[in-house]
N, C-alpha and C positions, 0 to 999 in steps of 0.2 A: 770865806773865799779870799786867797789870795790873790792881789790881781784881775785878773780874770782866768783864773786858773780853778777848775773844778776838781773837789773832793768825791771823787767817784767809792762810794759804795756798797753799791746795787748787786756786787757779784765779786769773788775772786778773779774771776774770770775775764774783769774787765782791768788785766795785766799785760801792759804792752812790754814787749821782748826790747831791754837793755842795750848798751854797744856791747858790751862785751859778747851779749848772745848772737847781737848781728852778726859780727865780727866773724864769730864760729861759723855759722850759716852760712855767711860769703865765701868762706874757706872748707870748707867740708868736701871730702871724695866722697863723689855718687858713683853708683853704676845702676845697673839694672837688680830692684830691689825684689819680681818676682823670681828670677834665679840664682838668688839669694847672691847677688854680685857688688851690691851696694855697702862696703865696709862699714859703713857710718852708721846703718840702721842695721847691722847686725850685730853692731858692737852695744847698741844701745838694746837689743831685745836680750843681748846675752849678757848685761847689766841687768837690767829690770831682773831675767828670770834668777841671776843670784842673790840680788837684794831681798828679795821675795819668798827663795829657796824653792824652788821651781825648777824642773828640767828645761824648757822652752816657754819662751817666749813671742808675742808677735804685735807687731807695730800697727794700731789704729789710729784713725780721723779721729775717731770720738771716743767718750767714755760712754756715751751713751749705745752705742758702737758695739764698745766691749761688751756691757751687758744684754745686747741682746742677741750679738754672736755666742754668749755663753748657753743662754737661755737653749739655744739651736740646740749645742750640741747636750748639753746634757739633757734633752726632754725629747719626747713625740708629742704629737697633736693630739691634745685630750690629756695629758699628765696633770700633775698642778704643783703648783710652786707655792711655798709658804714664806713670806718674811714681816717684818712690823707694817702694820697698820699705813706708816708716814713714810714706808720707803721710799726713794728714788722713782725703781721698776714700776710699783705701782701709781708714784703720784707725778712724775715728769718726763714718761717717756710716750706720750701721744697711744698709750695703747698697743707697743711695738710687741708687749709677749704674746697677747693674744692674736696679733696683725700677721705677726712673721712665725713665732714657735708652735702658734695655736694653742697654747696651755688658760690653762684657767690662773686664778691666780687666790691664794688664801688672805689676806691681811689680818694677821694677830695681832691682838690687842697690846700694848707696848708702851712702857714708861721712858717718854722723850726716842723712842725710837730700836726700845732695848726691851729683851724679853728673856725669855728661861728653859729653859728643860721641858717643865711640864706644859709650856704653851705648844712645841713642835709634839707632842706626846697627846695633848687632847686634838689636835689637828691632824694629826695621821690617821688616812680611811683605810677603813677595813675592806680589807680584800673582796673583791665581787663586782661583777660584770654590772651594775648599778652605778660604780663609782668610779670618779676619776682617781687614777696612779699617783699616788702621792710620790712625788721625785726628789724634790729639788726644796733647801733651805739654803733662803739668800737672808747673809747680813750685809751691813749696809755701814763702815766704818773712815769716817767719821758720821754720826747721823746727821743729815743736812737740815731735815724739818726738825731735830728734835736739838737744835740751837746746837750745831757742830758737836755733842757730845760722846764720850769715846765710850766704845766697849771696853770693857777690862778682860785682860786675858782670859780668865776663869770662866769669865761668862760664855767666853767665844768658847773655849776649851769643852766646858758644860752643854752648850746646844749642839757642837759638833758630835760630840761623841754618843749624844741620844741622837741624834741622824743618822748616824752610821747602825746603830743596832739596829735601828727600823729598814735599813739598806737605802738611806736617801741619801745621794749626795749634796756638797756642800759648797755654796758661792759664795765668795767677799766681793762685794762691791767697791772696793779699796781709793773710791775716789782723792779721799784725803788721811789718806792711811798713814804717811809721813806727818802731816799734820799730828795724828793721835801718837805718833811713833815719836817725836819731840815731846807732846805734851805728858805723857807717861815713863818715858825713858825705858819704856819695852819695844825691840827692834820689829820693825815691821816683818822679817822671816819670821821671828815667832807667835806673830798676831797671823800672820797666813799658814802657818803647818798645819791648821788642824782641816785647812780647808780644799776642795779639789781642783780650785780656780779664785783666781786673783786680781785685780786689775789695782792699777795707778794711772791718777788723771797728770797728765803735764802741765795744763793748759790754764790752772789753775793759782795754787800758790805757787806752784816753783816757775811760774811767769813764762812759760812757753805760749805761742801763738796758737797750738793748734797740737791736739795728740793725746792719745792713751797707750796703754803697752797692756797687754792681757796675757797671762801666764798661768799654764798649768803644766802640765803631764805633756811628753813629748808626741805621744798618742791623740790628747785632746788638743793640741795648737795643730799635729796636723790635718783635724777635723775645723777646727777656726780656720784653718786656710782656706778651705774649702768654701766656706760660706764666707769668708771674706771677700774670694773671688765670685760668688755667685750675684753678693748682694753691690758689686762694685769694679771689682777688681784691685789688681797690685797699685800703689801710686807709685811706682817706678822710680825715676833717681831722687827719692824719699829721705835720702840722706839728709838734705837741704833744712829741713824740718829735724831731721831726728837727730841733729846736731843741738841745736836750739835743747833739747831733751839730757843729752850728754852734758852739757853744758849746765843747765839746772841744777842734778843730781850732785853737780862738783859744788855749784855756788850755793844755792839760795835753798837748800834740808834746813841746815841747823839756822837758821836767820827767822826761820817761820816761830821761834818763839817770840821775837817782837810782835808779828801779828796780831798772837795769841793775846802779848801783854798790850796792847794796842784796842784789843776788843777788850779785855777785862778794864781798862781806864773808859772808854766810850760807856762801857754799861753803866759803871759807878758813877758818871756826871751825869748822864741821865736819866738815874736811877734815880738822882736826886731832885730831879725836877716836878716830881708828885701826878702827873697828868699821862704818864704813860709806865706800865708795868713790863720790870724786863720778866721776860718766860724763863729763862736762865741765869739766875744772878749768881751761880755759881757757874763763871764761861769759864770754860774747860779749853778750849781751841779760839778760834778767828768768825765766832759766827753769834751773831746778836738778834735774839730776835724780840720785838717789844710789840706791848700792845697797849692801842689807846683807849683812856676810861674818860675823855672831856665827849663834847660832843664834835669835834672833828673825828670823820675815821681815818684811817690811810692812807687811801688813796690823795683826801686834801690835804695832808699832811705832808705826804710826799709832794707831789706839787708843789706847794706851800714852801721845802723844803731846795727842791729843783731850783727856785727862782733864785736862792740863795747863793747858788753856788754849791750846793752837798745834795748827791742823788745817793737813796736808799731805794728798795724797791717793795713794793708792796705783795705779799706772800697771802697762804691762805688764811682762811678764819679770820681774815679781817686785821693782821701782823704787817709788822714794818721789821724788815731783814735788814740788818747791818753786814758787812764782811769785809773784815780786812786783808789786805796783802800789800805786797812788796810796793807798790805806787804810792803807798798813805802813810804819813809820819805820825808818829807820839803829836804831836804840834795839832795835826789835825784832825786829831779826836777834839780837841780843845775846839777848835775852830767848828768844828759839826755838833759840837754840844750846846755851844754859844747860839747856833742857829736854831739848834733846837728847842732853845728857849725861849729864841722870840717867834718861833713860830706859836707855838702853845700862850704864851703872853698877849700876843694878838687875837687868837682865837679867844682867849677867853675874856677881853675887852670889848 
């Protein structure tokens, strides 16, 4: 710790919005964003849908938001959705597909969050009044439980196109999809062509306060409006916000490889401290996940870790989640590794 200043860890998401993004915020034209009167947030959904390659676009609260305004429109009640095991949909959104779409849900079996052809192929039902409609394959890019790791194209390319023969359609949960679009050097349009719907979280690494953009088919967003208005309504001179978003997309795309290299230096000092196993020591992206083999678990750990000055958060199966973004320097990987060591030194005295 510097100071008394805290190494926050626990989430990308725990990114507070810069001057220069204030700045934009303070100055942004609003108007009335359900009559499509708001410049600012149209400028930003008819960004989103071209970076994406998407007809339209449409401005959410949440990513969580997006994914299960998508769930709506692509399902009825009783369909089922298949994606990894460790998705998002299925492990952090309180239950909202079965709550709100009324779908069942599959979980395939999946390496750090990634699967194949023939996983969507033995999970497809057969036709008949017995079973639920097989609809809907959602991937999940970057994989958040499977330590930020990327789909590679081929792979996305390869499950999509065995969905489409079985007539299923296709979700990318695109939270950190820039993220993999940096760490691949393949453009997030064409990590999203193959699929029917798309989203990108703001709120995240590109250090917006608050927002997602959801994009498909100018058909399907004007079915997402629908249910955007149902489960809400319009957030009206939305610009405010969707400035913050515009603003991002300018500055802080290509900056997220520090992250990336940010969490690949955290792993490797702590890798080397013998008392906790990184799950990913090949980090791909800004996302660490480790697990303890002393007799501290996590949760003390963490703790343990809090008092220091460096919050990490404690994840499932007993893991400690690192994540880096735009708030935490090279510097203070050093500084969280340092703590990390004497937390485990203490413990094991």
């Amino acid at each position: 710790m510097a100071g008394n200043r805290v190494i926050d860890l626990s989430s990308d998401t725990s990114t507070r919005p810069g001057l220069g993004m204030r700045k934009a915020m303070a100055e942004a034209e609003v108007g009335d964003e359900q009559s499509a009167a708001d410049p600012t947030t149209n400028a930003l959904q008819e960004r989103v849908a071209d970076l994406l390659g998407k007809e339209a676009a449409v401005f959410l609260p949440s990513g969580t938001m997006c994914n299960q305004i998508a769930l709506l429109v692509h399902c009825r009640p009783g369909d089922e959705v298949m994606a990894a095991d460790v998705a998002h949909i299925f492990t952090s959104e309180a239950g909202g597909a079965s709550t709100f779409a009324g779908v069942q849900t599959w979980p395939l079996a999946s390496k750090r969050g990634i699967f194949g052809p023939a996983d969507v192929v033995g999970a497809v039902r057969s036709a008949g009044r017995h079973s639920p409609r097989s609809r809907l394959v959602a991937l999940e890019q970057t994989v958040n439980r499977g330590g930020g790791a990327v789909w590679p194209l081929a792979a996305i390319e390869a499950v999509a196109d065995t969905a489409r023969q079985r007539g299923l359609s296709v979700h990318m949960d695109g939270a950190r999809i820039l993220n993999a679009q940096v760490a691949s050097g393949i453009s997030a349009k064409r990590m999203a062509a193959p699929c029917d719907s798309v989203w990108l979280d703001l709120s995240k690494g590109l250090g917006c306060p608050v927002g997602g953009v959801l994009a498909g088919s100018r058909a399907f967003i004007d079915e997402a409006w629908n249910w955007k208005h149902r489960m809400g309504g319009a957030m009206r001179q939305s610009g405010v916000l969707a400035a913050a978003g515009l603003y991002a997309l300018e500055h802080n795309v290509e900056r997220l490889a520090e992250d990336h290299a940010n969490a690949r230096r955290l792993a490797e000092l702590i890798g080397k401290l013998g008392d906790l196993r990184v799950m990913n020591p090949q980090v791909e992206t800004n996302i660490v996940f480790l697990e303890p083999r002393g007799e501290q678990g996590a949760l003390e750990i963490v703790a343990a870790l809090a008092k220091r000055g460096v919050r990490m958060g404690a994840s499932y199966g007993g893991m400690i989640r690192a994540v880096t973004h735009l708030d935490v320097t090279a510097e203070d990987m050093d500084v969280a590794a340092a703590a990390m060591a004497e937390v485990l030194r203490q413990a094991r005295s």
